[in-house]
N, CA and C atoms as a LAMMPS dump frame, in Angstrom:
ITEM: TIMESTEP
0
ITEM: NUMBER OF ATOMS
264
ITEM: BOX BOUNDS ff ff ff
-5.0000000000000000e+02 5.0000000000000000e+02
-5.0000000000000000e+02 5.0000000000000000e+02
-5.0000000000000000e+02 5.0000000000000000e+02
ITEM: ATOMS id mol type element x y z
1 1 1 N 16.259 9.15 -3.057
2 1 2 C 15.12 9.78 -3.691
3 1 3 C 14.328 8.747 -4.49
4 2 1 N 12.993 8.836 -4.344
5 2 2 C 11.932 8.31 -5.18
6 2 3 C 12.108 8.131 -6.636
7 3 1 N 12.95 7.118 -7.141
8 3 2 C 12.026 7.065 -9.232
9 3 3 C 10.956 7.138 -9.335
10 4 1 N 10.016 8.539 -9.189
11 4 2 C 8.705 8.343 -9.753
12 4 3 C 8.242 7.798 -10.553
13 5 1 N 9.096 7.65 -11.683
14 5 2 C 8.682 7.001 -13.219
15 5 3 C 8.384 5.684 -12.634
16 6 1 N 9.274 5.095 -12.153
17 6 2 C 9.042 4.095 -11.423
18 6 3 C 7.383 3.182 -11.113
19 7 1 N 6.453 3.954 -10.362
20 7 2 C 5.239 3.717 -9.894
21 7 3 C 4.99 4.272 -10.863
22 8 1 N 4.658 4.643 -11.888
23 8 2 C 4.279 5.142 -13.371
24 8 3 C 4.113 4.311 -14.22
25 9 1 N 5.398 3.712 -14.512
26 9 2 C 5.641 2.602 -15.391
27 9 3 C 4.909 1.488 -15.276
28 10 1 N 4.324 1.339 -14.102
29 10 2 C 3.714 -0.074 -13.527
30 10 3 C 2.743 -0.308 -14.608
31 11 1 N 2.442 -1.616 -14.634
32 11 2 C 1.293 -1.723 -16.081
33 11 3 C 0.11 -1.509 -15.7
34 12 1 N -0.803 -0.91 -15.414
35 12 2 C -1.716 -0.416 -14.774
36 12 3 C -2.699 -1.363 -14.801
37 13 1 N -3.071 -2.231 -15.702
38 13 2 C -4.517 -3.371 -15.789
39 13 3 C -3.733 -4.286 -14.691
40 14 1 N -2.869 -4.281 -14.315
41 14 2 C -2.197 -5.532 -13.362
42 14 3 C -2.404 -4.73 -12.06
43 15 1 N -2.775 -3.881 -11.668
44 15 2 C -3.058 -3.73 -10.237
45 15 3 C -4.29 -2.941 -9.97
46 16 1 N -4.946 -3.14 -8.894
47 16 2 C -6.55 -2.056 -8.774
48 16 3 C -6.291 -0.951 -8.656
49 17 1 N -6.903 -0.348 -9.133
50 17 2 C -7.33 0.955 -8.651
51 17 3 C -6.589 1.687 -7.014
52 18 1 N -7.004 0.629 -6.53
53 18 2 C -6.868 1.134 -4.367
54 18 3 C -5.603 0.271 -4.467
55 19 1 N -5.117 0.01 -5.293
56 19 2 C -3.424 -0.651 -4.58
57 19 3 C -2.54 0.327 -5.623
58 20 1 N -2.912 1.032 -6.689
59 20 2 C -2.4 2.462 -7.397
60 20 3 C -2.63 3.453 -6.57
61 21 1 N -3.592 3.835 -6.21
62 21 2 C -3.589 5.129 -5.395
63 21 3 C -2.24 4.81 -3.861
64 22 1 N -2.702 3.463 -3.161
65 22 2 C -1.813 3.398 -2.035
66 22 3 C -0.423 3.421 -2.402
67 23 1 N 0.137 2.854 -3.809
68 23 2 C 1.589 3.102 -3.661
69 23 3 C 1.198 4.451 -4.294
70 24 1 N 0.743 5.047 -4.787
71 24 2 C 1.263 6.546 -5.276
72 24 3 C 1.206 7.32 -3.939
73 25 1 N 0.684 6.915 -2.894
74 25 2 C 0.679 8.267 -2.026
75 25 3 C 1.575 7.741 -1.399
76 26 1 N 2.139 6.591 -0.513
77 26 2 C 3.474 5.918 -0.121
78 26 3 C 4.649 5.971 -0.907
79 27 1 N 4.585 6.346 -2.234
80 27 2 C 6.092 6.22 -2.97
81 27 3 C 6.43 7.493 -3.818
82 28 1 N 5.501 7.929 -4.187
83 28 2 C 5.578 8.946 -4.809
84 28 3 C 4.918 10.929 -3.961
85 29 1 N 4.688 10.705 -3.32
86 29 2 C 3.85 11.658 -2.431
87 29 3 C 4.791 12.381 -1.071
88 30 1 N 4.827 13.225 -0.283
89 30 2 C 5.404 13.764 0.364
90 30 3 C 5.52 13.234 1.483
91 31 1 N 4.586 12.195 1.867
92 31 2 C 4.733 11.197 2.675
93 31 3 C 5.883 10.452 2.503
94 32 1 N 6.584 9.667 1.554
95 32 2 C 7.553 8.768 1.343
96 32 3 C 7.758 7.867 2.034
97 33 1 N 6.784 7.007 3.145
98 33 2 C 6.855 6.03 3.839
99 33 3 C 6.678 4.789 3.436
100 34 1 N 6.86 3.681 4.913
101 34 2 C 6.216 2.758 4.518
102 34 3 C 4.771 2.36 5.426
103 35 1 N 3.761 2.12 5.02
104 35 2 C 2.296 2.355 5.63
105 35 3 C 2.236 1.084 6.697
106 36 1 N 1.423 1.22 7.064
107 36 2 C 1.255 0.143 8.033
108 36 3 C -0.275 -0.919 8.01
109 37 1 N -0.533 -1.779 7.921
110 37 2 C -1.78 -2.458 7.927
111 37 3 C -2.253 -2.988 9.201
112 38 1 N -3.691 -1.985 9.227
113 38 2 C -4.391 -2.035 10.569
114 38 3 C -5.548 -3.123 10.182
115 39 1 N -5.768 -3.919 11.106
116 39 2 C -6.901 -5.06 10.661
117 39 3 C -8.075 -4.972 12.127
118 40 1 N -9.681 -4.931 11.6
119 40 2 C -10.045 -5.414 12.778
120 40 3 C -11.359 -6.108 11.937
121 41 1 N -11.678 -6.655 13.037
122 41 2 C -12.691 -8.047 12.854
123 41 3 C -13.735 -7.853 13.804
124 42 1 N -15.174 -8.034 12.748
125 42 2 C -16.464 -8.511 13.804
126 42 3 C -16.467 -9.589 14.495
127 43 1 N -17.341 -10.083 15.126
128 43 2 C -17.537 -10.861 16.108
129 43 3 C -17.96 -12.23 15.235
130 44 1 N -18.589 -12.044 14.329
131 44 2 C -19.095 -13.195 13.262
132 44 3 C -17.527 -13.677 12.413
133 45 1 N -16.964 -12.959 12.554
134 45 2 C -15.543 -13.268 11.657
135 45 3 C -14.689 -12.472 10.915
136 46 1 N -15.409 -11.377 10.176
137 46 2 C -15.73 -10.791 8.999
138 46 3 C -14.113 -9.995 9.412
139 47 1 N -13.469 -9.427 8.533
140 47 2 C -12.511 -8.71 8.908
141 47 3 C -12.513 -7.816 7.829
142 48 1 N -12.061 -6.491 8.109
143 48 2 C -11.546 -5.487 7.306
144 48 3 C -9.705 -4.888 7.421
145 49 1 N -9.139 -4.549 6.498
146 49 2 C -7.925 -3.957 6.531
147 49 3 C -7.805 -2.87 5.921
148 50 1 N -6.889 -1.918 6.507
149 50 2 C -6.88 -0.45 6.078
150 50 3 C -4.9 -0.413 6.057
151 51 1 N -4.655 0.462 4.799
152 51 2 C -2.876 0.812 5.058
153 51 3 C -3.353 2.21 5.518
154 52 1 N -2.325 2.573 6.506
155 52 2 C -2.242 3.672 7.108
156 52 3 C -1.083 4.044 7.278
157 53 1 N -1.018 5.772 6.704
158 53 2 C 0.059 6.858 6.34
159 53 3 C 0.731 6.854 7.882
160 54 1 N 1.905 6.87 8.112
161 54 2 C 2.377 6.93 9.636
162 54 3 C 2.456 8.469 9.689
163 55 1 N 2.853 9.283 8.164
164 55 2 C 2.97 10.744 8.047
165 55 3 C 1.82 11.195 8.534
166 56 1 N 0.926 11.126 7.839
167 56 2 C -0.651 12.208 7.41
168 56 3 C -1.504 11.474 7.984
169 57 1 N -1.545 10.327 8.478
170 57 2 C -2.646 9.548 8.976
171 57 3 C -3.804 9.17 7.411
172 58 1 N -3.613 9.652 6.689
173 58 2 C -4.209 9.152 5.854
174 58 3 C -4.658 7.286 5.373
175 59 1 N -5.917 6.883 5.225
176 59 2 C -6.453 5.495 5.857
177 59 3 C -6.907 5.063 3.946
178 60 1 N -6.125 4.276 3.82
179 60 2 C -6.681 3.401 2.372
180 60 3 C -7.354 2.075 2.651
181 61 1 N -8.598 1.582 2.703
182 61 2 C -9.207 0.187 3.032
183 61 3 C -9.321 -0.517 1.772
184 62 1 N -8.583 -1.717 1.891
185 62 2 C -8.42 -2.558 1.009
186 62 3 C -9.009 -3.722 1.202
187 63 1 N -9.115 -4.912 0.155
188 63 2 C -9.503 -6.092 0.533
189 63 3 C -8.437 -7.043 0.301
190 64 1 N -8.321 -8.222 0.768
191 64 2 C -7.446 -9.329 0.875
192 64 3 C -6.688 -9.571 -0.42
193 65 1 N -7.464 -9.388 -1.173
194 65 2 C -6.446 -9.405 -2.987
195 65 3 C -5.839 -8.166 -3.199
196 66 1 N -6.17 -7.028 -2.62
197 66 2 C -5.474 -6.113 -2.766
198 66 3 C -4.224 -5.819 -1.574
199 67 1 N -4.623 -6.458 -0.721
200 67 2 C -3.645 -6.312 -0.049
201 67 3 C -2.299 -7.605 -0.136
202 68 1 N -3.105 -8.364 -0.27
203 68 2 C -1.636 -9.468 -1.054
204 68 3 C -0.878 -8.833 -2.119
205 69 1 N -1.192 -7.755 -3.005
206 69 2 C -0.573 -7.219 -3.897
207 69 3 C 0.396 -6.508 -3.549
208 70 1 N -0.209 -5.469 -2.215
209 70 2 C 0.807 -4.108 -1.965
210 70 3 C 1.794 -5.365 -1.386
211 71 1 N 1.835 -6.512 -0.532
212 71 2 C 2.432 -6.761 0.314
213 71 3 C 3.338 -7.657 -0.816
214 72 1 N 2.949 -8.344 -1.999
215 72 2 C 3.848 -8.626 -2.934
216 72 3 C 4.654 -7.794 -4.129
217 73 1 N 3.992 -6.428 -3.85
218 73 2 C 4.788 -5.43 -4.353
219 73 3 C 5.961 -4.942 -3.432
220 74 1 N 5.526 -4.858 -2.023
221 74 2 C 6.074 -4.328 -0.993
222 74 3 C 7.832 -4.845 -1.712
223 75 1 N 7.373 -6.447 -1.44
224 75 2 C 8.412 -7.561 -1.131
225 75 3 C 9.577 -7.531 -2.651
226 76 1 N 8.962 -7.172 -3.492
227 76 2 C 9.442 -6.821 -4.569
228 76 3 C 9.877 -5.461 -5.33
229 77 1 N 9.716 -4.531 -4.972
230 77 2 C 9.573 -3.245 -5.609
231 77 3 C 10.267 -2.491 -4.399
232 78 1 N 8.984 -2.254 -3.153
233 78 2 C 9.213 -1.517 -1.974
234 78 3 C 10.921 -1.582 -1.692
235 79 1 N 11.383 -2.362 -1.376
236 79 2 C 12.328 -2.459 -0.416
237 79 3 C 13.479 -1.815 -0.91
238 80 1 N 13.306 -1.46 -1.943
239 80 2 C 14.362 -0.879 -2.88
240 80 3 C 14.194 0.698 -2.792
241 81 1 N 12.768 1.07 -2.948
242 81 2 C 12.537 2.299 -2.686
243 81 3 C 12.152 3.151 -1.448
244 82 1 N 12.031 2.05 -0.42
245 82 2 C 12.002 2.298 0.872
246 82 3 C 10.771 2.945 1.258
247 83 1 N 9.588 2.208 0.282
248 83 2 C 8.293 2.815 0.819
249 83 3 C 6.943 1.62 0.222
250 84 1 N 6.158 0.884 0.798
251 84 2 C 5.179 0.501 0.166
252 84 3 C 4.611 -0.31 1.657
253 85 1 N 4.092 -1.201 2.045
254 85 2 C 3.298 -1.761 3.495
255 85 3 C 4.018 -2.636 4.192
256 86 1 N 3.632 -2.665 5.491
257 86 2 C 4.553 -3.323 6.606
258 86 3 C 3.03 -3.648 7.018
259 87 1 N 3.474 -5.149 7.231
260 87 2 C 2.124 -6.011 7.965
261 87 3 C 2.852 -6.501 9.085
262 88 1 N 2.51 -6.194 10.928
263 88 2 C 3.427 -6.601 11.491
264 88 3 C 2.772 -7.659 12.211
């Protein structure tokens, strides 16, 4: 089971906004997964990334600092609670 307090406790000025909402709906939420990061890219270069709910399909688009976060939270936090992003 989930320590909610857990994703609670987090110090909140240390992470955005869109990397709080993505672990609250991955760790704390009825989902309880771990999300997946979908990436696609224009033709000029430009790329976007989204974590995506494997439950609900639900789509969070993040940017590169935010996603180094979930994925250094993942690496730190996640694995313990068995829910935060898988970049494959």
């Amino acid at each position: 089971m989930v320590d909610a307090r857990r994703i609670e406790s987090l110090p909140v000025e240390s992470f955005s906004p869109a990397v709080l909402a993505v672990l609250r709906h991955l760790c704390e939420g009825d989902c309880h997964t771990i999300g997946g990061v979908l990436e696609w890219c224009e033709a000029r270069g430009d790329c976007c990334q989204a974590v995506v709910c494997p439950v609900c399909a639900t789509q969070f688009v993040v940017d590169d600092d935010e996603l180094a976060e979930l994925l250094r939270w993942t690496d730190d936090q996640g694995k313990a609670l068995v829910c935060g992003v898988r970049w494959d």
